[in-house]
N, CA, C and O atoms as a GROMACS GRO file, in nm:
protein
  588
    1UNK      N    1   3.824   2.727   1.564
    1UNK     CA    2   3.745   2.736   1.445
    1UNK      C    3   3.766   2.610   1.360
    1UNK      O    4   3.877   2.560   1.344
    2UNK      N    5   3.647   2.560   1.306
    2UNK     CA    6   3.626   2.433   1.169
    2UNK      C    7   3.714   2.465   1.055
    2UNK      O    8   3.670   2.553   0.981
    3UNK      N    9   3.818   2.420   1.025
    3UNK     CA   10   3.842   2.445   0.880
    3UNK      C   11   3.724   2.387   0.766
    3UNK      O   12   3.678   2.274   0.752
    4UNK      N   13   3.703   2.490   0.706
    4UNK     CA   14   3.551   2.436   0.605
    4UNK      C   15   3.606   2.354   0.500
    4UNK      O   16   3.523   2.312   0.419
    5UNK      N   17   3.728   2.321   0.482
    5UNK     CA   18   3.741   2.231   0.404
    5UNK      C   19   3.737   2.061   0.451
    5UNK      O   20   3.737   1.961   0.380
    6UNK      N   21   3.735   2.077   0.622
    6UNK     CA   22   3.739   1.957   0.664
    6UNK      C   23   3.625   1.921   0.640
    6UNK      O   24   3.515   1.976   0.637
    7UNK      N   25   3.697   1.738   0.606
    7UNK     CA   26   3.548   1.651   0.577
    7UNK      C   27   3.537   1.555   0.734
    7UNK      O   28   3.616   1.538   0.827
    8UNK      N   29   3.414   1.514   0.709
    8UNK     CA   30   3.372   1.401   0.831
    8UNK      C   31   3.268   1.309   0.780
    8UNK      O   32   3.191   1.330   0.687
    9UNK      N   33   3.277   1.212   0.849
    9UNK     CA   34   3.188   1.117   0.820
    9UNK      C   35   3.067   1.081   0.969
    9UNK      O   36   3.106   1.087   1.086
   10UNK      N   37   2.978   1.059   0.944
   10UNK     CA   38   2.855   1.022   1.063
   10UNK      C   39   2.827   0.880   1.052
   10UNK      O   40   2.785   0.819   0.954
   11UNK      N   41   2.866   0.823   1.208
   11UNK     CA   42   2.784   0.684   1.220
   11UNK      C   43   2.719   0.716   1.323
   11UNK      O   44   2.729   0.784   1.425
   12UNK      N   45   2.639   0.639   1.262
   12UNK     CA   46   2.454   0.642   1.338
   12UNK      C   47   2.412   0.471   1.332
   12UNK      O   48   2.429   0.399   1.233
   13UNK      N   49   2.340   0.419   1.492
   13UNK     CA   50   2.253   0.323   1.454
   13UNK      C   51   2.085   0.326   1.345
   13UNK      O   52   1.991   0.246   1.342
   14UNK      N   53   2.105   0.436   1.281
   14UNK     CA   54   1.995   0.476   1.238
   14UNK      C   55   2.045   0.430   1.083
   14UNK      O   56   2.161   0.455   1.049
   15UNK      N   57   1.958   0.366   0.996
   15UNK     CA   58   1.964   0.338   0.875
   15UNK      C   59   1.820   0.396   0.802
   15UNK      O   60   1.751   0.330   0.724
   16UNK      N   61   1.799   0.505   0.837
   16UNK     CA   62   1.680   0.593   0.778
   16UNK      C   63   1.769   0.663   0.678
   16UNK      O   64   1.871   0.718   0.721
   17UNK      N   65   1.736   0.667   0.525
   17UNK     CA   66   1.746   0.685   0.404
   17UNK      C   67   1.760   0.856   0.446
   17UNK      O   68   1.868   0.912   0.469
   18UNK      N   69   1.615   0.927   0.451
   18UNK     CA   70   1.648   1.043   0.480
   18UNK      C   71   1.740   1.081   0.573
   18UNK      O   72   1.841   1.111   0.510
   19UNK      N   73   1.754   1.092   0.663
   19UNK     CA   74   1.824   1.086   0.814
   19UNK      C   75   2.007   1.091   0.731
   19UNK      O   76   2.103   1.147   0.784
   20UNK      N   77   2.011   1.021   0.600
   20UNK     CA   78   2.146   0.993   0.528
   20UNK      C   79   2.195   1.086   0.478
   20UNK      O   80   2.313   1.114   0.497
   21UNK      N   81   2.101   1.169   0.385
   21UNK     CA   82   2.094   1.240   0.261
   21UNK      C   83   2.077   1.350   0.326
   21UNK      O   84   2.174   1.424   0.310
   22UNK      N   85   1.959   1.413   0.421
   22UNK     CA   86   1.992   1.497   0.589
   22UNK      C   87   2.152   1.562   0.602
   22UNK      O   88   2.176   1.683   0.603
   23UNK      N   89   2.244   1.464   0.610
   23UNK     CA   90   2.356   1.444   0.655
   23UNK      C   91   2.440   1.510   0.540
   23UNK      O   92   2.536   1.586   0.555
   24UNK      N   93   2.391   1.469   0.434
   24UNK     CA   94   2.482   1.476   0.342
   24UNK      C   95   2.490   1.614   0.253
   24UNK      O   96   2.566   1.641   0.160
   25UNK      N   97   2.431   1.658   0.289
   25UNK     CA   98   2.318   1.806   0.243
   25UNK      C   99   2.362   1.878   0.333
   25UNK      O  100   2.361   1.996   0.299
   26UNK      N  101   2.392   1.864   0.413
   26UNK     CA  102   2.453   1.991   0.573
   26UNK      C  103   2.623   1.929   0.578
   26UNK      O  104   2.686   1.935   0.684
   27UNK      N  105   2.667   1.887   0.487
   27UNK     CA  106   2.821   1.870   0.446
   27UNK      C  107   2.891   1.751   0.494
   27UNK      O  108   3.010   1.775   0.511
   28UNK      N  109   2.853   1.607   0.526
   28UNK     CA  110   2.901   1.520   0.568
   28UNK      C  111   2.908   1.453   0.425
   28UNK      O  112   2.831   1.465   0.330
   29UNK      N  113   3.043   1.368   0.441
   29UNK     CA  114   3.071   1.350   0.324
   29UNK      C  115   3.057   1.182   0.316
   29UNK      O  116   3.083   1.105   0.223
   30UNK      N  117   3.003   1.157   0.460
   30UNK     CA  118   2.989   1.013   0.440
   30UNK      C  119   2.848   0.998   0.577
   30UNK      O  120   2.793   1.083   0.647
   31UNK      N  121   2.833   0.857   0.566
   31UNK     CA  122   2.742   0.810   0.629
   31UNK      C  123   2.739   0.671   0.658
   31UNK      O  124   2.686   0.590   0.581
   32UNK      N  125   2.795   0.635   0.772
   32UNK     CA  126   2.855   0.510   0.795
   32UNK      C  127   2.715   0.411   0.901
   32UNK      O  128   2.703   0.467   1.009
   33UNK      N  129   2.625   0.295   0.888
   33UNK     CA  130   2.551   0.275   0.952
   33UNK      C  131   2.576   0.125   1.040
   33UNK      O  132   2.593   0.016   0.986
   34UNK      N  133   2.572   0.147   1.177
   34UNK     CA  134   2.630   0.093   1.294
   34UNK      C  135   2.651  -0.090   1.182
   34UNK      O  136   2.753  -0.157   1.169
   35UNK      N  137   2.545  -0.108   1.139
   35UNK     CA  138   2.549  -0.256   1.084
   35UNK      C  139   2.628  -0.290   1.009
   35UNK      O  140   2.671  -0.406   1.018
   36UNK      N  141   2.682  -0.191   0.897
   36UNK     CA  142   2.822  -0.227   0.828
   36UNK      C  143   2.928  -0.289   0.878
   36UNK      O  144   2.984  -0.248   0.979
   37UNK      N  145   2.972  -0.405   0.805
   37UNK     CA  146   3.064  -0.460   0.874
   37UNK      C  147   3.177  -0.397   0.861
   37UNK      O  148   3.180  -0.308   0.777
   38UNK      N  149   3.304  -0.427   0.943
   38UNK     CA  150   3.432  -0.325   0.975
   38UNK      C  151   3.494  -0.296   0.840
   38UNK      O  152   3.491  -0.183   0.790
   39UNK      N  153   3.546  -0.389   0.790
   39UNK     CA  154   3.582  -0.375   0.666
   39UNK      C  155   3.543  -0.278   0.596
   39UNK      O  156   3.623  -0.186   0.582
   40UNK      N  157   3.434  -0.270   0.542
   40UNK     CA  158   3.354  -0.210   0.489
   40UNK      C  159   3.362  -0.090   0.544
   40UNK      O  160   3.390  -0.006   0.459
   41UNK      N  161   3.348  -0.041   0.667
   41UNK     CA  162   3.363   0.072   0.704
   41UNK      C  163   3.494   0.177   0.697
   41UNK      O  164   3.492   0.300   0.693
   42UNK      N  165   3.609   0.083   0.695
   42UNK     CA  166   3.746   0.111   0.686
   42UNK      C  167   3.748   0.178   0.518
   42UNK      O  168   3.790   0.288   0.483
   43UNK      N  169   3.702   0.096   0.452
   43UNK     CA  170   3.698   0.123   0.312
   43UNK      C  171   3.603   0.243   0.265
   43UNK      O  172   3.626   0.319   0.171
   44UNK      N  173   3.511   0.245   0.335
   44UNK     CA  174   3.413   0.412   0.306
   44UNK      C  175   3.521   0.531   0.349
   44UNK      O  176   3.535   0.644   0.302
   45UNK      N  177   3.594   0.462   0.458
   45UNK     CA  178   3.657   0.632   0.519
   45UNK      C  179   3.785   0.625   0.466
   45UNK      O  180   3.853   0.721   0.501
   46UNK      N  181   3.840   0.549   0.398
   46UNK     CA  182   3.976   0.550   0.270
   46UNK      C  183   3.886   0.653   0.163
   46UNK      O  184   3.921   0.770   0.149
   47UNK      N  185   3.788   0.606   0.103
   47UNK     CA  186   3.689   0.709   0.018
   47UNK      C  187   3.654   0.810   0.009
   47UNK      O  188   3.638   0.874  -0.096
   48UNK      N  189   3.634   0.846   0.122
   48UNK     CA  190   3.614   0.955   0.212
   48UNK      C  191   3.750   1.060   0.216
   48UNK      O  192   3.752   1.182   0.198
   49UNK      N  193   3.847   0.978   0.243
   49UNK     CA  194   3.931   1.086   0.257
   49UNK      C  195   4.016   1.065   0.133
   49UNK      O  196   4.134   1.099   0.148
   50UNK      N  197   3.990   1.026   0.035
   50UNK     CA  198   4.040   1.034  -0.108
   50UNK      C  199   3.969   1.144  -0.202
   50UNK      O  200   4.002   1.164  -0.319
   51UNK      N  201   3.886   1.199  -0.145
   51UNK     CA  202   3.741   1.268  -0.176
   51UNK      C  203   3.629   1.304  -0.198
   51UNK      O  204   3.580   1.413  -0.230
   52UNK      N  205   3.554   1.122  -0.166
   52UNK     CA  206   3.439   1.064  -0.214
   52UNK      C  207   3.372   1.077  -0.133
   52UNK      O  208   3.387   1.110  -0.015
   53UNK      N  209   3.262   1.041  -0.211
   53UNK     CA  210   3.136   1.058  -0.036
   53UNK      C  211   3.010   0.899  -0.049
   53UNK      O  212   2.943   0.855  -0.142
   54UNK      N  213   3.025   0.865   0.060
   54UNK     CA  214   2.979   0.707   0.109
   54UNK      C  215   2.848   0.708   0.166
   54UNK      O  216   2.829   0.761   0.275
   55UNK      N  217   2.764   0.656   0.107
   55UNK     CA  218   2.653   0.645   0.136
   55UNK      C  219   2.567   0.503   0.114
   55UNK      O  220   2.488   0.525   0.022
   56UNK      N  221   2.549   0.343   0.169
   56UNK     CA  222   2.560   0.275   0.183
   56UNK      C  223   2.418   0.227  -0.012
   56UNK      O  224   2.303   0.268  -0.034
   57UNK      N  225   2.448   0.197  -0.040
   57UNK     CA  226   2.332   0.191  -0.150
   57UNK      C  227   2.265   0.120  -0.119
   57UNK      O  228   2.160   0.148  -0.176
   58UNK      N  229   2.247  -0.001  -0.033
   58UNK     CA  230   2.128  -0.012   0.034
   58UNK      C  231   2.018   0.073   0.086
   58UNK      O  232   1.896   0.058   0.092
   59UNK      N  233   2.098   0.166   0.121
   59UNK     CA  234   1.941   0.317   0.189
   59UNK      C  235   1.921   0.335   0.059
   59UNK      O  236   1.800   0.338   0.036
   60UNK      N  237   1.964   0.343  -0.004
   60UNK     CA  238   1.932   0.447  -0.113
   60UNK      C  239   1.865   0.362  -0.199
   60UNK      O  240   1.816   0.433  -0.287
   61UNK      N  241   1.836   0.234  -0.221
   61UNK     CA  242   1.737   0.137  -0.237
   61UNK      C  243   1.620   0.112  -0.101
   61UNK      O  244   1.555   0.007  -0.098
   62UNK      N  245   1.612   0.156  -0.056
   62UNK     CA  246   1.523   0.117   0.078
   62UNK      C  247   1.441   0.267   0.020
   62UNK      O  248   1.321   0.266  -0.008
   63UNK      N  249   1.520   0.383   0.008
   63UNK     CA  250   1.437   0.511  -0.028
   63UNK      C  251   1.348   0.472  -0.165
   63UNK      O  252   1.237   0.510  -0.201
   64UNK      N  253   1.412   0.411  -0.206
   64UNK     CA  254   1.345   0.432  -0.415
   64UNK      C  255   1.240   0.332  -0.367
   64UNK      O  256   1.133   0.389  -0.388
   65UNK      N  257   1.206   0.156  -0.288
   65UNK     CA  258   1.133   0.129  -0.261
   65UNK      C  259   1.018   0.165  -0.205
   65UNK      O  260   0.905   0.128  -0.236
   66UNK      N  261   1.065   0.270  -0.084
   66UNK     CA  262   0.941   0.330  -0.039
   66UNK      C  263   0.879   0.447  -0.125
   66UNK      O  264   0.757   0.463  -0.116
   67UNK      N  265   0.926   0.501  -0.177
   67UNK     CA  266   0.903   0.626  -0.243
   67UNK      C  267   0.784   0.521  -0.408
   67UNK      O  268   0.685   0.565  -0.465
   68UNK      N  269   0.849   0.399  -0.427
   68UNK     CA  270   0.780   0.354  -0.531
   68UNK      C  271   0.606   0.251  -0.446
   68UNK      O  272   0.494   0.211  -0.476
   69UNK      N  273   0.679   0.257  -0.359
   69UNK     CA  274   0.509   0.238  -0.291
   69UNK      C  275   0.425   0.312  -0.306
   69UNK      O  276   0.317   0.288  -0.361
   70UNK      N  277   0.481   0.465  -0.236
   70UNK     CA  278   0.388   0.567  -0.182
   70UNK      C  279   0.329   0.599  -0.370
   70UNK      O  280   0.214   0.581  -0.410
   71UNK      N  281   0.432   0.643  -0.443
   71UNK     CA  282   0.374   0.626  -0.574
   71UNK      C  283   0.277   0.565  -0.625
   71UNK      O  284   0.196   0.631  -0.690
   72UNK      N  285   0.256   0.404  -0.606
   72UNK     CA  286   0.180   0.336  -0.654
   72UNK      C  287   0.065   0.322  -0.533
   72UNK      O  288  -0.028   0.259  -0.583
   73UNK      N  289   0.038   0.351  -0.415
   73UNK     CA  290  -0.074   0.337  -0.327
   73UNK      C  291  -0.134   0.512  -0.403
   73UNK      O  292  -0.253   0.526  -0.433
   74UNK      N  293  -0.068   0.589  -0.416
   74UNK     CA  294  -0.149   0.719  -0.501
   74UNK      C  295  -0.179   0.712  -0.613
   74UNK      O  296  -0.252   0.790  -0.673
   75UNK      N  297  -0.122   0.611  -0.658
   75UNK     CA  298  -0.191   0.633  -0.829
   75UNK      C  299  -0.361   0.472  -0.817
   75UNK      O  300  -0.446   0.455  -0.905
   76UNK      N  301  -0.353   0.411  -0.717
   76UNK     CA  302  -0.391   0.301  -0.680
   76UNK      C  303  -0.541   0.394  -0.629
   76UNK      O  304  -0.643   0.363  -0.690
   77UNK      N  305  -0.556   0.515  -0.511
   77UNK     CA  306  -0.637   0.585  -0.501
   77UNK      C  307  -0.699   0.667  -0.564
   77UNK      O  308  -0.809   0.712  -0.533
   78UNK      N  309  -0.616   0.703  -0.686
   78UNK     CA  310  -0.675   0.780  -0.804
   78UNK      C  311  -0.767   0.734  -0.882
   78UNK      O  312  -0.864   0.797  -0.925
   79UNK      N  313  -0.734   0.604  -0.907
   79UNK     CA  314  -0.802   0.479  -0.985
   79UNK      C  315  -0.964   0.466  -0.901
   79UNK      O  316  -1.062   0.447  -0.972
   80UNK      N  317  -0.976   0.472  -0.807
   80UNK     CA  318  -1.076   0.476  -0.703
   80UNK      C  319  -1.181   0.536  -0.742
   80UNK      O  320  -1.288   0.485  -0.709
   81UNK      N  321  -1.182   0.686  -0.838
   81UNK     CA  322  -1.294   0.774  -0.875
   81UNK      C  323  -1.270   0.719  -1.048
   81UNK      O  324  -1.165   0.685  -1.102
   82UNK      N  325  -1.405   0.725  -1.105
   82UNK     CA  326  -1.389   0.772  -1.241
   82UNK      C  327  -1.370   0.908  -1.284
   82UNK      O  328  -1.426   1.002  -1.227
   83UNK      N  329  -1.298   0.921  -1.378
   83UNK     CA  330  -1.232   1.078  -1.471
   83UNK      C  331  -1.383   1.164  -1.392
   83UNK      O  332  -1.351   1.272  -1.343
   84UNK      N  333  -1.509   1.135  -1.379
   84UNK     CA  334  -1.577   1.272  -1.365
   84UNK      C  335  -1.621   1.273  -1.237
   84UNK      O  336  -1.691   1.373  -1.222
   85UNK      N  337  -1.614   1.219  -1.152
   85UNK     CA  338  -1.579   1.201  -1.021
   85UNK      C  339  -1.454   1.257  -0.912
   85UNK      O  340  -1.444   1.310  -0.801
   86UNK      N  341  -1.368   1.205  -1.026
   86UNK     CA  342  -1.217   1.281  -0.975
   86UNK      C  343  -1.235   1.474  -1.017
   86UNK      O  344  -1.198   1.568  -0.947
   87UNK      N  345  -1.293   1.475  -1.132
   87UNK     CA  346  -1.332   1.660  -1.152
   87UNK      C  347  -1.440   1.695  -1.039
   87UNK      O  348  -1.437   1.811  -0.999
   88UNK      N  349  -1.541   1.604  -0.981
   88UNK     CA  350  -1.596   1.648  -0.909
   88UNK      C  351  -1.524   1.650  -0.763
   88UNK      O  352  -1.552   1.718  -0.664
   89UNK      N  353  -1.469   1.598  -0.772
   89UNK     CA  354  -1.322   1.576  -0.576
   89UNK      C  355  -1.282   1.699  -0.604
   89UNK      O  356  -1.304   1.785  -0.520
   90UNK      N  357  -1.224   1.730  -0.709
   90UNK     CA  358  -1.124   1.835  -0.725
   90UNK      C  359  -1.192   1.980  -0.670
   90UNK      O  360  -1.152   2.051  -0.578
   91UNK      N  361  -1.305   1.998  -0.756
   91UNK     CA  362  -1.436   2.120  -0.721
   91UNK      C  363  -1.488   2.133  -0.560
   91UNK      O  364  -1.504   2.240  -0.501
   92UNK      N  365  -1.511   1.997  -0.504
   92UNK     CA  366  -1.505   1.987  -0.364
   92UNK      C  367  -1.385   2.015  -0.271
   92UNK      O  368  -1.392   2.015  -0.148
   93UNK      N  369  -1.296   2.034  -0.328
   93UNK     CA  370  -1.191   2.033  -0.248
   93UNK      C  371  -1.138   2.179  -0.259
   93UNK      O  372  -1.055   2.234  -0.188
   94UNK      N  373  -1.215   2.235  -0.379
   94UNK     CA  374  -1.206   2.393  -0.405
   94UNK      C  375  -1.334   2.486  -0.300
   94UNK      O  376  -1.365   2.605  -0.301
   95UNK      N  377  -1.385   2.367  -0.218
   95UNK     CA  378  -1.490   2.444  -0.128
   95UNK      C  379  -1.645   2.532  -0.237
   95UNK      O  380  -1.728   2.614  -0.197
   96UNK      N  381  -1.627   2.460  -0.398
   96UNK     CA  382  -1.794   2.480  -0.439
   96UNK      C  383  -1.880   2.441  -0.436
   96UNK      O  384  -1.897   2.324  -0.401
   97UNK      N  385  -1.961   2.508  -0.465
   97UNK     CA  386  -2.099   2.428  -0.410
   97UNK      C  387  -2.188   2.350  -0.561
   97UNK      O  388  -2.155   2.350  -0.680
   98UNK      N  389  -2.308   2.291  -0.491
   98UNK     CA  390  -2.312   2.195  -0.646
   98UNK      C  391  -2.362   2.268  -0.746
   98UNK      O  392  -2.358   2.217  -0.858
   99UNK      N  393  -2.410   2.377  -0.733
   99UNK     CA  394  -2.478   2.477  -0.847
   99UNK      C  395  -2.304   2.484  -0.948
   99UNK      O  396  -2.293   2.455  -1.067
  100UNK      N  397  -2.210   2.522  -0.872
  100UNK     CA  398  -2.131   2.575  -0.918
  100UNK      C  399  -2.037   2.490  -1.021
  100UNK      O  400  -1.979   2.524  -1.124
  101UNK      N  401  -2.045   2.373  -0.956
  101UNK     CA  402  -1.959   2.249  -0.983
  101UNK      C  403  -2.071   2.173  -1.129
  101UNK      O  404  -2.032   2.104  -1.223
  102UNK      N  405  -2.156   2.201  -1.111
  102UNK     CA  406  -2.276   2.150  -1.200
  102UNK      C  407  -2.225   2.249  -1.359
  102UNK      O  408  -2.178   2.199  -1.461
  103UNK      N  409  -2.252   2.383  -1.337
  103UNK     CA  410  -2.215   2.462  -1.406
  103UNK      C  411  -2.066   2.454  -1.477
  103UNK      O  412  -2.061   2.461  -1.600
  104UNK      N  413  -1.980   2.443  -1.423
  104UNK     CA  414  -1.836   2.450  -1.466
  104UNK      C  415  -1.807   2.290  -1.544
  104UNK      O  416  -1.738   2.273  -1.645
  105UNK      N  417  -1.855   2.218  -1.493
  105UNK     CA  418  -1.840   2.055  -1.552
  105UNK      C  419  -1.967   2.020  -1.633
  105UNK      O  420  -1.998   1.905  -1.662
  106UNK      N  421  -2.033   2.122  -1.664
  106UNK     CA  422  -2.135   2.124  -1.780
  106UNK      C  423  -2.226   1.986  -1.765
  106UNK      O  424  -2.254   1.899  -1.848
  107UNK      N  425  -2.264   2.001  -1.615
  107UNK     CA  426  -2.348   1.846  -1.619
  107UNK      C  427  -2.479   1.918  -1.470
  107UNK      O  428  -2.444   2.008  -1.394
  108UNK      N  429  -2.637   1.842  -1.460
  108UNK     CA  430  -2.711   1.895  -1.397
  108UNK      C  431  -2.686   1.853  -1.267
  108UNK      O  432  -2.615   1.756  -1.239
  109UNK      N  433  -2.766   1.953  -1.155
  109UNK     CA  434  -2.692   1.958  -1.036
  109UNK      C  435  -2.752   1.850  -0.947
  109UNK      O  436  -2.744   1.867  -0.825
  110UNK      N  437  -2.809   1.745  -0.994
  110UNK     CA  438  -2.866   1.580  -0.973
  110UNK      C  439  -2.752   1.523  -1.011
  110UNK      O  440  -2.678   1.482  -0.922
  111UNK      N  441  -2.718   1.510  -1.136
  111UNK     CA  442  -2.591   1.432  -1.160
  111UNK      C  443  -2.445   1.477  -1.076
  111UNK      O  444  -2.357   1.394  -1.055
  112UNK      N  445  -2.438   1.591  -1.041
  112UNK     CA  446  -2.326   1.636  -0.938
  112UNK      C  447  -2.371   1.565  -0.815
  112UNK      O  448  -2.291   1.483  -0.771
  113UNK      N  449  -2.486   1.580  -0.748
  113UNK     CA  450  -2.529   1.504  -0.617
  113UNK      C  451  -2.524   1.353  -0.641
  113UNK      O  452  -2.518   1.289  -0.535
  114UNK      N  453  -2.524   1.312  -0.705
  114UNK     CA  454  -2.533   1.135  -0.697
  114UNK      C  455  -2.340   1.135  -0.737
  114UNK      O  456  -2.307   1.023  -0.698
  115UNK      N  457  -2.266   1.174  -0.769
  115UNK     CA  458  -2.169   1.172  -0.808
  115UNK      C  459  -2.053   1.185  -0.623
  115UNK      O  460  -1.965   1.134  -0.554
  116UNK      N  461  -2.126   1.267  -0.634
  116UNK     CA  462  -2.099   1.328  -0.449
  116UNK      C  463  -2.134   1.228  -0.327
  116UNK      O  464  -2.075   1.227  -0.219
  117UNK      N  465  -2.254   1.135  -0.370
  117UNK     CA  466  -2.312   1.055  -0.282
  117UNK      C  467  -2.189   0.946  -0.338
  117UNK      O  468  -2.106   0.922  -0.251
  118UNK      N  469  -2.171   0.890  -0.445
  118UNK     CA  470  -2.082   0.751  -0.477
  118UNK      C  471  -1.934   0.781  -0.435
  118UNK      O  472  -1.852   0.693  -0.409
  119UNK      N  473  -1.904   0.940  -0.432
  119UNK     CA  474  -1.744   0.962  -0.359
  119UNK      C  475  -1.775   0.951  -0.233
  119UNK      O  476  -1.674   0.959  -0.163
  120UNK      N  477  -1.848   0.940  -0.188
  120UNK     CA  478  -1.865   0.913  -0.026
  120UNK      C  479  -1.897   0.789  -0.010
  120UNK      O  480  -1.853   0.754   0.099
  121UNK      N  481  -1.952   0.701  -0.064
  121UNK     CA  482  -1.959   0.566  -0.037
  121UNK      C  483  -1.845   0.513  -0.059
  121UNK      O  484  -1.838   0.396  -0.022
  122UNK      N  485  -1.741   0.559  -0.110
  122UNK     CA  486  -1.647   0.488  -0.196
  122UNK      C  487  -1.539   0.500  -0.031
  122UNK      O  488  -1.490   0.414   0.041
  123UNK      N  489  -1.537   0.658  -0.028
  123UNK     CA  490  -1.418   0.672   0.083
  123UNK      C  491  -1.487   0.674   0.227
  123UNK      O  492  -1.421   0.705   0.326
  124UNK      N  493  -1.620   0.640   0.234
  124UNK     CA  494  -1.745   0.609   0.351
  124UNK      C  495  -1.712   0.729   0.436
  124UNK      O  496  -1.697   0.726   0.558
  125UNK      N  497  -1.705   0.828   0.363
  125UNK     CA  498  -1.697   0.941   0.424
  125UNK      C  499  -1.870   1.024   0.438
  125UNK      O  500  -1.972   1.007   0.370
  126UNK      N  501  -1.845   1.108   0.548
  126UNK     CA  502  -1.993   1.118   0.664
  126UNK      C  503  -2.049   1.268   0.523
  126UNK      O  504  -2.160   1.286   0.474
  127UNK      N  505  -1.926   1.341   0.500
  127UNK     CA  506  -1.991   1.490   0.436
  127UNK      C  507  -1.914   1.493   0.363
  127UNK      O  508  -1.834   1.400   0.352
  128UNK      N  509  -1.908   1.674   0.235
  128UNK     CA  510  -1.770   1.710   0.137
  128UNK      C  511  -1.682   1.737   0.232
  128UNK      O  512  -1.566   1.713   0.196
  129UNK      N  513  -1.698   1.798   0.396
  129UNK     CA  514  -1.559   1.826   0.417
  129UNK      C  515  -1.440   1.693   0.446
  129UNK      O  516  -1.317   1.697   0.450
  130UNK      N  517  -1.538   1.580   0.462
  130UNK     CA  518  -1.439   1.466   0.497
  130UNK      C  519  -1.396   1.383   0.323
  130UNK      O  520  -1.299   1.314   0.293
  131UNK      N  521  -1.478   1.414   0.266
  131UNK     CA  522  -1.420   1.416   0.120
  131UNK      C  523  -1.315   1.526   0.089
  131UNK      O  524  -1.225   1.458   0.040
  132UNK      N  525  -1.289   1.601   0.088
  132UNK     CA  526  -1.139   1.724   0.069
  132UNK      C  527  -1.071   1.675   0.152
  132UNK      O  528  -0.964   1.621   0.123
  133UNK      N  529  -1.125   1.684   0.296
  133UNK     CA  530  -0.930   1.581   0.358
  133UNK      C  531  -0.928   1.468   0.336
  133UNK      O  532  -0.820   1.422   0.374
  134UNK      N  533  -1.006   1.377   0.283
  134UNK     CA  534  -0.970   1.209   0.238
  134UNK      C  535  -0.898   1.247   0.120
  134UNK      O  536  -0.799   1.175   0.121
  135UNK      N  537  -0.893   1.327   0.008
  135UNK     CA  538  -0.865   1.297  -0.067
  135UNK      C  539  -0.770   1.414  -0.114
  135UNK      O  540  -0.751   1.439  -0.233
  136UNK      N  541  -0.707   1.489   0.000
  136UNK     CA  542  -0.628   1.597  -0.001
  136UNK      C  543  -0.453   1.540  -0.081
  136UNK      O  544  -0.391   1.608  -0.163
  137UNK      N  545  -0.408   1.407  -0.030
  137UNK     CA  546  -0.316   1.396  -0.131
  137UNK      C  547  -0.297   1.284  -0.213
  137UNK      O  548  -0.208   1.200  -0.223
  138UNK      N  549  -0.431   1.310  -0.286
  138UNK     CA  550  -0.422   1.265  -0.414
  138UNK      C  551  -0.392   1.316  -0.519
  138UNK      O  552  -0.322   1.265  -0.606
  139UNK      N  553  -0.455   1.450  -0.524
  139UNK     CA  554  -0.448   1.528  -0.662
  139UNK      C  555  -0.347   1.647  -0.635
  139UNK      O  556  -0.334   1.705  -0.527
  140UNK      N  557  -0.289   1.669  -0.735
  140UNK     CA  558  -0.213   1.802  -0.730
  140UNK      C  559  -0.301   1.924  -0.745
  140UNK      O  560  -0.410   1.940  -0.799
  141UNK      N  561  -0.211   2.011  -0.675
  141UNK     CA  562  -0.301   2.143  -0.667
  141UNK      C  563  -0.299   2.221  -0.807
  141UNK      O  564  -0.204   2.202  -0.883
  142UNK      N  565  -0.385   2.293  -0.836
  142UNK     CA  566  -0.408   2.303  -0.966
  142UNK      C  567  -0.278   2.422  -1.022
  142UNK      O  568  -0.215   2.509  -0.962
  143UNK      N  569  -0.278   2.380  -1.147
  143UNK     CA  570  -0.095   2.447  -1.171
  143UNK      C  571   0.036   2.381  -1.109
  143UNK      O  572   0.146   2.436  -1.119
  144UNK      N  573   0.015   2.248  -1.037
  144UNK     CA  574   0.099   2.235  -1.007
  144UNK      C  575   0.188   2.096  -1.103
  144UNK      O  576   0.089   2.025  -1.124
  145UNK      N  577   0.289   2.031  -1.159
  145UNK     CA  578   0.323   1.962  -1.267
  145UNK      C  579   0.396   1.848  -1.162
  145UNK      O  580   0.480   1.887  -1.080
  146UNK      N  581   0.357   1.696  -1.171
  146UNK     CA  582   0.446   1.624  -1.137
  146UNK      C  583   0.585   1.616  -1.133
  146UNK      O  584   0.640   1.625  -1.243
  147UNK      N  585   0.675   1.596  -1.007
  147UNK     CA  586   0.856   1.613  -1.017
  147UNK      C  587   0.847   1.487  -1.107
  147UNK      O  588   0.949   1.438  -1.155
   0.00000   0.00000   0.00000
């Protein structure tokens, strides 16, 4: 049997950010990646077994970079519709139809169709259903609040 108080550390040639935090979340108290030089490695597992837990801050800058991409390529696609365009994605993506979407956004159901035609030129999408999955993660689902 594991004593559950024992700690361990994981080296991996893998320097995937998640793949780290993965690790670290299912009780590894470190995360050692093949490229670290020795030194360095000697010194995480002194840390390690002093009580600390090692996780190279490079990943953990490689994560906040990508994560600040994916951020800014979504707020970059949002920008893409104007404010009544983006209410009309949203209504399409709720599967209504233009009577309905006309009605609820208090505008006539000509101005919903030309609105519908310029979100499709924009994402050169063929119909609404390829408009709802083009534009499935852009918007939050309704009730739902940015982390």
């Amino acid at each position: 049997m594991i004593d559950p108080q024992a700690r361990f550390v994981i080296m991996s040639d893998s320097e995937n950010p998640d793949q780290m935090l993965d690790a670290i979340e299912h009780g590894a108290s470190g995360y050692i990646p093949s490229s670290i030089h020795l030194d360095v490695a000697v010194k995480a597992i002194r840390l390690v077994r002093a009580g600390g837990v090692f996780i190279p801050a490079s990943a953990l800058l490689k994560s906040r970079t990508a994560a600040d991409q994916v951020a800014s390529r979504k707020e970059g696609e949002r920008s893409l519709f104007t404010a009544r365009q983006a209410e009309v994605v949203k209504a399409l993506r709720r599967g209504q139809p233009n009577k309905l979407i006309a009605y609820e956004l208090n505008m006539g159901e000509c101005t919903v169709k030309v609105h519908i035609r310029n979100i499709m030129k924009k994402l050169n999408a063929r119909n609404r259903t390829e408009v709802a999955f083009m534009t499935n993660g852009m918007f939050l689902p309704e009730g739902d609040s940015p982390r």
